[in-house]
VOMAR-995040 format. One record per residue (C-alpha): chain; z, x, y. Coordinates in Angstrom, 1 decimal, decimal comma, padded with zeros to 4 digits. Layout:
% residues N
(A (Z X Y))
...
END
This chain:
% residues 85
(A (130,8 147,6 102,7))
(A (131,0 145,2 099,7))
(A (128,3 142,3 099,4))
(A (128,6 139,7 097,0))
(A (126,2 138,7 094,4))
(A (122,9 138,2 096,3))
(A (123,9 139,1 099,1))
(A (121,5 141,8 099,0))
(A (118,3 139,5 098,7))
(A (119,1 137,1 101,6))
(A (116,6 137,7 105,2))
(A (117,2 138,1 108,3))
(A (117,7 134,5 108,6))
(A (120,5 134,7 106,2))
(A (118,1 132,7 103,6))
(A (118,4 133,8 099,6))
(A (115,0 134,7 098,2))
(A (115,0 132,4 095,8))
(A (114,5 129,9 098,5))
(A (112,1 131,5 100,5))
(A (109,5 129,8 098,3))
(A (110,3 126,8 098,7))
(A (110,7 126,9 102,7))
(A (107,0 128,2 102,8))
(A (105,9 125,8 100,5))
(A (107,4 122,9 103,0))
(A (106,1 124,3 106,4))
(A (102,6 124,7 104,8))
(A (102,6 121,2 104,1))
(A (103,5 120,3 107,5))
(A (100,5 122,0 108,9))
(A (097,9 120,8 106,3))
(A (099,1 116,9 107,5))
(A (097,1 117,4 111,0))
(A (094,9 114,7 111,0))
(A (091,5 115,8 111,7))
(A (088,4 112,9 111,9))
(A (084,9 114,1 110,6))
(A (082,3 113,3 113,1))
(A (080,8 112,0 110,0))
(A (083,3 108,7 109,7))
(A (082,4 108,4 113,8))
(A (078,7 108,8 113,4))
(A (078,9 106,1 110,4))
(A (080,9 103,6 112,0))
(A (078,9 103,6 114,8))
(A (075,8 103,3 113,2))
(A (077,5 100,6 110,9))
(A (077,9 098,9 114,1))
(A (074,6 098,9 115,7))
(A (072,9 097,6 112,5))
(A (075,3 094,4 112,2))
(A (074,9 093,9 115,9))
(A (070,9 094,1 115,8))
(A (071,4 092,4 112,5))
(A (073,2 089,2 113,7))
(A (070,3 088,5 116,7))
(A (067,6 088,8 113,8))
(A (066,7 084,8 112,0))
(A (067,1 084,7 108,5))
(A (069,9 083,8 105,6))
(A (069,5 087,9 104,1))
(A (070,9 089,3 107,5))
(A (074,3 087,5 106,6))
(A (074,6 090,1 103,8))
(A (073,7 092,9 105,9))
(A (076,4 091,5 108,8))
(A (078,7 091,6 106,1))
(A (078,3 094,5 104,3))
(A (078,3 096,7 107,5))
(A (081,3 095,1 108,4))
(A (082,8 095,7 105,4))
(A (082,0 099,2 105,3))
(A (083,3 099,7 108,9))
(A (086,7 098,5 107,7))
(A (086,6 101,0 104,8))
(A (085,7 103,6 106,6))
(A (088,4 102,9 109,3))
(A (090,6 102,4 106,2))
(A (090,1 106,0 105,2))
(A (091,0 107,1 108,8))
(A (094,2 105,2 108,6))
(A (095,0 106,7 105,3))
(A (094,7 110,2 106,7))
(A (091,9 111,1 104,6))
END
């Protein structure tokens, strides 16, 4: 039986090796995009949380930069989360 040229390097799948790369190269991509959250980002958000909210009960004009800055770094951090680290 007569094959033509490269005929002989294609798979099972009727794929030519010179391809093969690149398919694996895509379908490991696809697996590495599972988003996965660090118990780290939760633990800090929450924690970020608790210290505006005791924060905002306390008297005092320096508390408004603690409100703030936890805030802000709750909307980073949920940022990151968005962004799929």
């Amino acid at each position: 039986m007569v094959t033509e040229p490269g005929e002989e390097h294609k798979d099972n799948r009727n794929i030519h090796s010179a391809y093969q790369g690149a398919i694996r190269s895509q379908t490991n991509i696809s697996l590495k995009r599972e988003m996965k959250i660090r118990p780290q980002i939760i633990l800090a958000i929450l924690v970020l949380g608790i210290v505006s909210c005791l924060s905002i009960f306390q008297d005092g004009d320096q508390y408004i930069a603690i409100v703030t800055g936890c805030t802000g770094g709750i909307i980073a951090l949920g940022m990151k989360l968005l962004d799929g680290e």
